[in-house]
MIFIBA-51527 format. One record per residue: residue number from 1; residue in three letters; x negated, y negated, z of N, C-alpha, C in turn. Coordinates in steps of 0.1 Angstrom, whole numbers, plus 5000, padded with zeros to 4 digits. Example, Ala and Ser with C-alpha at 12.3 -4.5 7.8 and 13.67 -1.06 7.14 Angstrom:
num:residu:n_x:n_y:n_z:ca_x:ca_y:ca_z:c_x:c_y:c_z
1:ALA:4868:5057:5078:4877:5045:5078:4868:5033:5078
2:SER:4872:5022:5071:4863:5011:5071:4871:5000:5079
***
This chain:
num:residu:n_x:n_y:n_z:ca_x:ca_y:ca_z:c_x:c_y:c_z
1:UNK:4961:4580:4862:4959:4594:4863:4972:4600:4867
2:UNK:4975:4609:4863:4992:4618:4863:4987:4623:4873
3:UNK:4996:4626:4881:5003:4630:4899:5004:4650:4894
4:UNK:4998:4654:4898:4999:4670:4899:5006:4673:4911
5:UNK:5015:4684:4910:5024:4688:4918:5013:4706:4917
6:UNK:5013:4714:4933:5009:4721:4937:5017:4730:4942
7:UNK:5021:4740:4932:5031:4748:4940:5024:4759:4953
8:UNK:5034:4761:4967:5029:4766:4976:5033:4785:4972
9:UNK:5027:4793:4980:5033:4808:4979:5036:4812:4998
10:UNK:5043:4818:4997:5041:4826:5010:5033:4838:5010
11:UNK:5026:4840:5000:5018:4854:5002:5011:4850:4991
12:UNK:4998:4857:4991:4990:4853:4982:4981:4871:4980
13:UNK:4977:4873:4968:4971:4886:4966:4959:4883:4958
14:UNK:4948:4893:4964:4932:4892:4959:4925:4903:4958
15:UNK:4923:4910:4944:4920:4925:4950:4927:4934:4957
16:UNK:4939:4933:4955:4946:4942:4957:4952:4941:4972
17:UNK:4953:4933:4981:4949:4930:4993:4965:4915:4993
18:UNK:4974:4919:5000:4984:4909:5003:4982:4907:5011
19:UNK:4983:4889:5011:4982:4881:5029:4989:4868:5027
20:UNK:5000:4868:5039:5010:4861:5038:5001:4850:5044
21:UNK:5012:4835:5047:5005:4824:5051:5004:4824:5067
22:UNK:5008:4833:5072:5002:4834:5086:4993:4845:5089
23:UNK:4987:4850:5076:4975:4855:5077:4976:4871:5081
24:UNK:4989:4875:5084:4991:4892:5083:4991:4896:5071
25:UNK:4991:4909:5076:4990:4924:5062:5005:4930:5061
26:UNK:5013:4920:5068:5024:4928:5068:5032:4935:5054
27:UNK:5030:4921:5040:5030:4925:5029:5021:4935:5020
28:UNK:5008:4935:5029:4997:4942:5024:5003:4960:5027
29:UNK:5009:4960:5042:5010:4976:5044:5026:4978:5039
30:UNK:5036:4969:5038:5047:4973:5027:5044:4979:5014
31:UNK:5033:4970:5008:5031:4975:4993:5024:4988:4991
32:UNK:5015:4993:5003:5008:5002:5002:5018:5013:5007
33:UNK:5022:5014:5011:5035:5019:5012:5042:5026:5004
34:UNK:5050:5020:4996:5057:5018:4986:5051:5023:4973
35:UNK:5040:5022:4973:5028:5027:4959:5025:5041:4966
36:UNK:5022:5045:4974:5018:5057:4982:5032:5063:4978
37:UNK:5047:5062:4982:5060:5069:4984:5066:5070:4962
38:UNK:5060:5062:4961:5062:5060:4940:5056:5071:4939
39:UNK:5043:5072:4941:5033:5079:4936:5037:5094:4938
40:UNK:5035:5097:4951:5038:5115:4954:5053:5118:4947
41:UNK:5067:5110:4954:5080:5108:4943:5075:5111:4926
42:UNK:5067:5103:4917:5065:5110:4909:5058:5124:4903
43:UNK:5053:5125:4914:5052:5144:4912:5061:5155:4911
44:UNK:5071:5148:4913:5084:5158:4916:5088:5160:4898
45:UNK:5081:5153:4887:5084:5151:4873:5081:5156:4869
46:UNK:5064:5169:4874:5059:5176:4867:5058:5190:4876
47:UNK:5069:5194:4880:5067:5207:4890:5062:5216:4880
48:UNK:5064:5223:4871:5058:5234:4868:5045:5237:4861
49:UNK:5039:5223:4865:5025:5219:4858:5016:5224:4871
50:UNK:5017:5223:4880:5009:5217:4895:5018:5234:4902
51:UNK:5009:5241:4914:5013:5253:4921:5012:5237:4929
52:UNK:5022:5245:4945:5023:5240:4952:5012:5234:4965
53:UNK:5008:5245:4958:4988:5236:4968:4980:5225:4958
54:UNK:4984:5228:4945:4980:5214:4937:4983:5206:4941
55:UNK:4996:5204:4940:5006:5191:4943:5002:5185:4955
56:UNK:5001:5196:4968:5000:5189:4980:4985:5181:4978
57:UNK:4975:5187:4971:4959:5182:4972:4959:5165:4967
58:UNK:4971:5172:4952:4970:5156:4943:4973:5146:4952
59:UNK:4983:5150:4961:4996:5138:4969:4990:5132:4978
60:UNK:4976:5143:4984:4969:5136:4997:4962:5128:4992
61:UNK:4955:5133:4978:4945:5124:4975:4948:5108:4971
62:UNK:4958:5112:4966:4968:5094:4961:4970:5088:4978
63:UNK:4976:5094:4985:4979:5087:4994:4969:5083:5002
64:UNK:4959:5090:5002:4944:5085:5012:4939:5078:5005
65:UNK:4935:5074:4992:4932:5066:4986:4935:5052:4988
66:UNK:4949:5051:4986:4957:5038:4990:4958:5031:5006
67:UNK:4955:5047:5013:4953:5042:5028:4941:5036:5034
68:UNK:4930:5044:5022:4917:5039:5027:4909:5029:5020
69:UNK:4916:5021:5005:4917:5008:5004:4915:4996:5008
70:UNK:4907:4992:5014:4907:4978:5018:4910:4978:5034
71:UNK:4914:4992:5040:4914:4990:5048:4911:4986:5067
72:UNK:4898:4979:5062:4888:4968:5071:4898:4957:5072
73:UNK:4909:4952:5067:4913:4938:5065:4932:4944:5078
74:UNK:4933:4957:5081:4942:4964:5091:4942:4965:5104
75:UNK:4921:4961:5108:4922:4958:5123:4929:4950:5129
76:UNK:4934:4951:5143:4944:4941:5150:4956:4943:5143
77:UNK:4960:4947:5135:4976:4946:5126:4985:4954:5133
78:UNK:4996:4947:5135:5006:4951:5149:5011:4965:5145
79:UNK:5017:4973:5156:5024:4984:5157:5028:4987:5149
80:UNK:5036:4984:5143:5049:4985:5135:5042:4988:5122
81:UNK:5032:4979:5118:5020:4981:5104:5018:4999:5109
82:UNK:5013:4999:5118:5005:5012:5120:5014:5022:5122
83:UNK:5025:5021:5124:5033:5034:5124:5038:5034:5107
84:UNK:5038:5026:5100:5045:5024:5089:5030:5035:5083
85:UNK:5020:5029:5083:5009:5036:5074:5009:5050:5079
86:UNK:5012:5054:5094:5010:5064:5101:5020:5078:5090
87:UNK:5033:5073:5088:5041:5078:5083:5039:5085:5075
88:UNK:5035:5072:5061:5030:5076:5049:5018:5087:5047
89:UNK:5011:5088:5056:5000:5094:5058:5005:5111:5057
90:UNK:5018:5113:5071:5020:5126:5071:5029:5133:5062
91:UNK:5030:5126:5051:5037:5132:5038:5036:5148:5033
***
């Protein structure tokens, strides 16, 4: 029988949901992050489509979406996680 080799990951993703091998979200609230900051950033491509109270409705709605995501898997998730989401939030 041939010898299978197993490659390891340091993070692993499931539904949308990143978790490194010590079992934080710290990959999980970078990406959300980052998809939240792409997202509103590409609104700036269609200004004269969207009044300015559009824009802000669309921006919250993308960004609460992404914050409110999966996020039962954030309890206990250190400071730093939580100011990072905190951030994104007050866009």
């Amino acid at each position: 029988m041939p010898s299978v080799t197993v490659k390891t990951s340091d993070c692993v993703q499931s539904l949308g949901v990143s978790i490194d091998c010590t079992l934080s979200v710290n990959q999980h609230v970078n990406n959300v992050c980052k998809s939240a900051y792409y997202h509103v950033k590409a609104l700036r491509h269609i200004p004269k489509l969207l009044t300015d109270d559009e824009a802000k409705t669309v921006a919250c709605a993308m960004v609460a979406a992404r914050l409110d995501y999966c996020n039962a898997v954030l309890i206990g998730s250190s400071t730093s996680n939580i100011d990072k989401l905190q951030r994104v939030q007050i866009l």
